[in-house]
C-alpha positions as CSV (number, residue, x, y, z in Angstrom):
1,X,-14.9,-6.1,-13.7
2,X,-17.3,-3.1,-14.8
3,X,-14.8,-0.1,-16.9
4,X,-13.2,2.1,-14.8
5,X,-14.2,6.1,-14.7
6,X,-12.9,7.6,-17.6
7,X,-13.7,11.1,-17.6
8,X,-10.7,12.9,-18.5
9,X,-11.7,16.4,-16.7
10,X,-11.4,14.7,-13.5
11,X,-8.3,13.7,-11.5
12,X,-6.6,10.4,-11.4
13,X,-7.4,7.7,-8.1
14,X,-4.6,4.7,-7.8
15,X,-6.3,2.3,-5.8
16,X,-3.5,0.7,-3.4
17,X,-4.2,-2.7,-1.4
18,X,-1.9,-4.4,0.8
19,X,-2.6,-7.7,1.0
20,X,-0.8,-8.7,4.4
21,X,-2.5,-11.8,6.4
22,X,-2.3,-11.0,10.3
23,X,0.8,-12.6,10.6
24,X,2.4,-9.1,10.3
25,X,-0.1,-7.7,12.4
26,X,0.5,-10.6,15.0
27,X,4.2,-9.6,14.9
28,X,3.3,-6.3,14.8
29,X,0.9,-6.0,18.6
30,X,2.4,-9.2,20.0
31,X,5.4,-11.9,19.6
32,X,7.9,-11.3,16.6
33,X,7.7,-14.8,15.9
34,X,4.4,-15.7,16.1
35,X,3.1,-17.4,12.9
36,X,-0.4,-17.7,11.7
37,X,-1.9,-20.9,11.0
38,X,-2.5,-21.9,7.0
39,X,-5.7,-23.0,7.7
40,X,-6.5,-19.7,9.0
41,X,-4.8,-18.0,6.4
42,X,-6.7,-19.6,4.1
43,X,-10.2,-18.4,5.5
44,X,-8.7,-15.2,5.9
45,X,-8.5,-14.4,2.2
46,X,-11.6,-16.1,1.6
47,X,-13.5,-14.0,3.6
48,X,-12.0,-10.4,2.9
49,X,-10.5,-10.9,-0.7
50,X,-14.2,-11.3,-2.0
51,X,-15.4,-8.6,0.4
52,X,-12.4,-6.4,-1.3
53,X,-13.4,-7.0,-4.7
54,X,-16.9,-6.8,-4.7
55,X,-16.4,-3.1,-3.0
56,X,-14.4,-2.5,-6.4
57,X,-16.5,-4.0,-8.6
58,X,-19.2,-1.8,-7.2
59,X,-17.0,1.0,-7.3
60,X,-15.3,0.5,-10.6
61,X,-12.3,0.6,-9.4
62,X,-8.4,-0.6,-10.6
63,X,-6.4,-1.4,-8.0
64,X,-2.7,-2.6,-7.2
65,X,-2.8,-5.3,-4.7
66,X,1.0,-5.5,-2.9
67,X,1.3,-9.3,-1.7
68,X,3.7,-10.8,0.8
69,X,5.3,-13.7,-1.0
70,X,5.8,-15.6,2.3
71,X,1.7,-15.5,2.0
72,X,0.6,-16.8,-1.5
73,X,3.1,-19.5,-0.5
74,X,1.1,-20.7,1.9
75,X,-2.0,-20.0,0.9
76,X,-3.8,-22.1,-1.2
77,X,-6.9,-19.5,-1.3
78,X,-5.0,-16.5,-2.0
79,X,-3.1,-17.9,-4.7
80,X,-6.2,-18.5,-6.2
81,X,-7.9,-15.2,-5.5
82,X,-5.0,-13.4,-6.7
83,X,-5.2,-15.0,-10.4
84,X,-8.8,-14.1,-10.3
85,X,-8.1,-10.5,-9.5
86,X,-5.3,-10.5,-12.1
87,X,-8.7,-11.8,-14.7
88,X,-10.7,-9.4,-13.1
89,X,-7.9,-6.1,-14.1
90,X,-6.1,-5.5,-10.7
91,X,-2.3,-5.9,-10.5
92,X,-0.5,-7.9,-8.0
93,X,2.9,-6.3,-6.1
94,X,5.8,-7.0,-4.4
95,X,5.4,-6.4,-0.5
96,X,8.4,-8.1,0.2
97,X,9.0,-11.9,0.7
98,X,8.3,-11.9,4.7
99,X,7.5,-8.2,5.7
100,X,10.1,-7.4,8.0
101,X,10.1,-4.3,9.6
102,X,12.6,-1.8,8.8
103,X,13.3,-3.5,5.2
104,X,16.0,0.3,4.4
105,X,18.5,-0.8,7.2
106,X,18.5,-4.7,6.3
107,X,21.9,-6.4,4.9
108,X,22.0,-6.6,1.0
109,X,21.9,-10.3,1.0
110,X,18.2,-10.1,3.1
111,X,17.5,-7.1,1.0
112,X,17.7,-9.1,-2.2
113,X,16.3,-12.5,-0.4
114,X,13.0,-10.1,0.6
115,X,12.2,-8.7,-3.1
116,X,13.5,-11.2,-5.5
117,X,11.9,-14.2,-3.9
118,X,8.2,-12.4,-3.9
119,X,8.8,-11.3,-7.3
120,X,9.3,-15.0,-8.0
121,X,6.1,-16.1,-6.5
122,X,3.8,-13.7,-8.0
123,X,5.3,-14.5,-11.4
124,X,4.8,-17.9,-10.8
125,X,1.1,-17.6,-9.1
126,X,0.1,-15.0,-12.0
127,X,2.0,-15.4,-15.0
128,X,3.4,-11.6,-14.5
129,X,6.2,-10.4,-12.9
130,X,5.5,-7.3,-10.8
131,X,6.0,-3.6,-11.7
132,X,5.7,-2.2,-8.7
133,X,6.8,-2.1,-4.9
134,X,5.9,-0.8,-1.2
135,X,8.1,-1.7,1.7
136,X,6.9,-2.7,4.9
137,X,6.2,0.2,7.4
138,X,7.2,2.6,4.5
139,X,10.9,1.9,5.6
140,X,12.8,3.4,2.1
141,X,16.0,5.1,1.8
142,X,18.2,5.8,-1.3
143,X,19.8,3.3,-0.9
144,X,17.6,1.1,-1.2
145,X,15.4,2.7,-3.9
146,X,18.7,2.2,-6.1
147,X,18.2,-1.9,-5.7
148,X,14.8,-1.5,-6.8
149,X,16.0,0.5,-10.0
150,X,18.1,-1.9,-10.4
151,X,15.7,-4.8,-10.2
152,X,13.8,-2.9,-12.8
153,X,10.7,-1.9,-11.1
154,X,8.6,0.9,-12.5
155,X,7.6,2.0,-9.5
156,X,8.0,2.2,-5.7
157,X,4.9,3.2,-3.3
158,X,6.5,3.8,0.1
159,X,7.2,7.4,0.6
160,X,5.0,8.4,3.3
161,X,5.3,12.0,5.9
162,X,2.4,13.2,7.5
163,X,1.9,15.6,10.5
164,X,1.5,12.9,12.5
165,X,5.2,11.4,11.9
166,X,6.8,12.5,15.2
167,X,3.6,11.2,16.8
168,X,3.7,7.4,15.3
169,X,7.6,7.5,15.2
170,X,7.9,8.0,19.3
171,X,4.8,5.7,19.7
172,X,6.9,3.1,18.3
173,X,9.3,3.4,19.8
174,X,7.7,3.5,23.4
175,X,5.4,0.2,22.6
176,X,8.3,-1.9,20.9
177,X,11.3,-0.5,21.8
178,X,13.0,-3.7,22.4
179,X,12.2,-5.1,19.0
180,X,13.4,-4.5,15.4
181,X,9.2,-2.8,14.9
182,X,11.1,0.1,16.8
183,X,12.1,1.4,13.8
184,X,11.2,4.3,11.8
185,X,9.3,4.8,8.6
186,X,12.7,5.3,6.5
187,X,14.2,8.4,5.8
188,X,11.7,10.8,5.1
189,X,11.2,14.3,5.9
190,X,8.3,17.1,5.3
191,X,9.8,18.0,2.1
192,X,8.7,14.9,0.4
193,X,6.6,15.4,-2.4
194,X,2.6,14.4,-2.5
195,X,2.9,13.7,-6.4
196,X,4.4,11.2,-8.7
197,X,7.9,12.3,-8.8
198,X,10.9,10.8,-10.4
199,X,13.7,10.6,-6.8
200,X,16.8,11.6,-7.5
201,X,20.0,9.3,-7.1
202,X,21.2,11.2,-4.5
203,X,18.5,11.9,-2.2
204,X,15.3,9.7,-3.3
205,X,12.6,12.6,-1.4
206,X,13.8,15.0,-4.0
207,X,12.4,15.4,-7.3
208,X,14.8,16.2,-10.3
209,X,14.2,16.3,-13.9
210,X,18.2,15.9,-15.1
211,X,18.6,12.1,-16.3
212,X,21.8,12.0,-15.4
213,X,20.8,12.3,-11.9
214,X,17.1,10.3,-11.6
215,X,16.2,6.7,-11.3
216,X,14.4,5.6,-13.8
217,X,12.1,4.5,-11.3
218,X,9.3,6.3,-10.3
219,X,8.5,7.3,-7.0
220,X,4.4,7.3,-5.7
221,X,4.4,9.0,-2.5
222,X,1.5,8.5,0.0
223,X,-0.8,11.5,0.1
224,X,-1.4,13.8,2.9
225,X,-4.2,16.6,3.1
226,X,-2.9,20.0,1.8
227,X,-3.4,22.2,5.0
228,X,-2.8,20.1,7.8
229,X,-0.2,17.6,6.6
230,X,-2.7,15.1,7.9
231,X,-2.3,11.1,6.4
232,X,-5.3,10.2,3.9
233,X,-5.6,6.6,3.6
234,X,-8.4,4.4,4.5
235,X,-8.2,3.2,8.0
236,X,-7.1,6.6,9.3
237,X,-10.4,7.8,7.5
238,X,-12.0,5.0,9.1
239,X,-11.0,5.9,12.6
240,X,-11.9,9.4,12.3
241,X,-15.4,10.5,13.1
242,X,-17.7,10.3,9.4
243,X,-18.2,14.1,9.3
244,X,-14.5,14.5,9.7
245,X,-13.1,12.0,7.0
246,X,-16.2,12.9,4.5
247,X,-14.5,17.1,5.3
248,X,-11.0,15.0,4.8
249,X,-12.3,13.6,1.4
250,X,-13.7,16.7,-0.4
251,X,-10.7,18.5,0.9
252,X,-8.7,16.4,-1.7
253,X,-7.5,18.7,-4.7
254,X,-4.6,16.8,-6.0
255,X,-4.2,15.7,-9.8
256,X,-3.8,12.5,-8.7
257,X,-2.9,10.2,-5.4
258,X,-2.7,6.8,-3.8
259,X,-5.7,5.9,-1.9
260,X,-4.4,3.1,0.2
261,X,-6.3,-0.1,1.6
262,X,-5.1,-2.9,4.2
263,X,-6.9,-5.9,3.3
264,X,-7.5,-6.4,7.2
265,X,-9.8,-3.5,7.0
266,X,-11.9,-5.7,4.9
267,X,-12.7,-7.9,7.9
268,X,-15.3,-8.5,10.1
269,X,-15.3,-9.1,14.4
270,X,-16.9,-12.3,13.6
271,X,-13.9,-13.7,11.4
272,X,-12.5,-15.8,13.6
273,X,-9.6,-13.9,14.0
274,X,-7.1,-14.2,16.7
275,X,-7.4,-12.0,19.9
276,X,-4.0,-10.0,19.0
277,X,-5.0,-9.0,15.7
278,X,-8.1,-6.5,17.6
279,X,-5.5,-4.6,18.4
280,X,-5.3,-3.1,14.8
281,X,-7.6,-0.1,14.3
282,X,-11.1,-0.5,13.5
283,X,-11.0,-4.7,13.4
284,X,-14.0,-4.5,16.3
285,X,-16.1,-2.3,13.7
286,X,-19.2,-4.5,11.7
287,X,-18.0,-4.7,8.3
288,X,-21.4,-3.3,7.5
289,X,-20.0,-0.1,9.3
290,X,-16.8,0.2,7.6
291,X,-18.5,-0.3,4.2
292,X,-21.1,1.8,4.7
293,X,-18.5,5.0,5.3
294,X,-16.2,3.7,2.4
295,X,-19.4,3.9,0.4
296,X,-19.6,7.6,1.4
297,X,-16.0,8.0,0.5
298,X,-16.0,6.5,-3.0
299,X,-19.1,7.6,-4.1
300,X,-17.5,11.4,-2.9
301,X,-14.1,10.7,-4.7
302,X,-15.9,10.1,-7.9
303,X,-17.0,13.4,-7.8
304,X,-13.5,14.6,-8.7
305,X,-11.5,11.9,-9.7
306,X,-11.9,8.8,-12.0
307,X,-10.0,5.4,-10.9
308,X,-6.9,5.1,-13.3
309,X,-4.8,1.9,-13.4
310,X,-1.4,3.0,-11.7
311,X,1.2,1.2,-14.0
312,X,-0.2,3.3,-17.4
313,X,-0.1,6.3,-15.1
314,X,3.8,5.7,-14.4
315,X,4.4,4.8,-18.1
316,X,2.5,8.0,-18.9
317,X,4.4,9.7,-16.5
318,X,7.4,8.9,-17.9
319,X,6.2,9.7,-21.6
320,X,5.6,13.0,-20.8
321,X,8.5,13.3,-18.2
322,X,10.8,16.4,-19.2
323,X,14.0,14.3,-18.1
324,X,16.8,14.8,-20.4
């Protein structure tokens, strides 16, 4: 992979992928118990891993790429693409074993079941246990922050409020209200913080500087634009109209953020991909169309910020942490 930025006047980008097949996204738009065929699977990755990181090569970009266990397990291609992205400098993350919706208001047991056992895999596929963690759907609580402390992650990356909350919350519950994807993103509120934070143990959306009352986990929150609350992530920049995400983009002051990918936003209407998953935003878009705007993104983000790799930035953060 070609180094990273490194200008140290500019602020700091952590590249976020989740690396779901569309077995969740199956789940997701149609039957919660549809599977995806291995076969499939295996094409999948093939197709829009490489697509994923030649755009960072290009880019010079670090990323953390968040697997689902459940899929490197059956996934011949994606075990193999994930040790090759490990070579090539990227991370790979714990996304839980299955991604089940609504991970906060599981039993224990399942809890433990869903991190440990992708922990386990990645280990096993990469020869590196994973530092860091995003639940499915953004479903976190204290509760369950406190297991992941205790797990000894570094870092969790599933705080997520937006202006738009109340919109995808009732949404949800109007298309799936008869299934567990009914649920909410967690407990979160407009208070959460848009910077790396460490959550305190007893109320994880509140920042604290006291060791006696922080995890020693650090908390990533997703960003949201400064004026509007609006989300800033890729496919929501992907839906928008150009002129409206490239505004979105240079409206970006923060010191540093998660810029967030779906590897399904990697793919192209000529995949082969089941009818269901078309559902997902921007799936019917050329790939040539959705690279050709995340072009005009990147090459706008490097204006201001340099691509940092996110586990130094959470040991950093915790170097110069005033916790005592």
């Amino acid at each position: 992979m070609s180094t990273p930025h490194t200008d140290p006047q500019k602020g700091k980008l952590l590249v976020h992928v989740d690396l779901d097949s569309p077995g969740p996204i199956l789940r997701f738009y149609s039957d919660p118990d549809s599977s995806y065929p291995e076969k499939a699977m295996d094409r999948f990755y093939e197709q829009t891993f490489r697509r994923m990181l030649d755009f960072f090569d290009k880019h010079r970009l670090e990323a953390a790429l968040f697997a689902v266990g459940e899929d490197l397990e059956k996934s011949g291609a994606f075990r193999e693409l994930a040790k090759e992205a490990v070579q090539r400098g990227h991370t790979i993350e714990n996304h839980t074993w299955s991604h089940p919706f609504g991970l906060a208001s599981k039993d224990a047991d399942t809890i433990e079941r869903e991190v440990l056992k992708c922990s386990e895999w990645i280990e096993k596929v990469t020869g590196k246990a994973p530092t860091g963690f995003r639940s499915p759907g953004y479903s976190m609580d204290t509760a369950l922050l406190k297991k992941l402390n205790d797990y000894g992650f570094a870092y969790d990356s599933s705080g997520f409020w937006s202006s738009m909350q109340a919109v995808l919350k009732l949404g949800r519950k109007v298309l799936f209200n008869k299934t567990p994807l009914a649920d909410g993103f967690g407990d979160v509120s407009r208070h959460l913080p848009i910077a790396p934070y460490s959550p305190g143990k007893t109320d994880w959306t509140r920042p604290v500087t006291d060791a006696s009352d922080a995890f020693n986990i650090v908390e990533l929150p997703l960003p949201r634009l400064p004026l509007t609350g609006l989300p800033y992530y890729h496919n929501f920049n992907l839906w928008l109209p150009p002129a409206v995400a490239m505004a979105h983009t240079r409206s970006m002051k923060l010191d540093s953020f998660v810029y967030l990918f779906h590897l399904v936003e990697f793919t192209d209407p000529g995949d082969k991909l089941p009818v269901a998953v078309f559902k997902h935003p921007n799936t019917k878009k050329s790939y040539t169309d959705k690279e050709r705007t995340s072009n005009r993104i990147f090459s706008a983000l490097h204006r201001n910020y340099r691509s940092a790799n996110t586990a130094a930035l959470v040991e950093s953060f915790n170097a110069t942490s005033e916790k005592v």
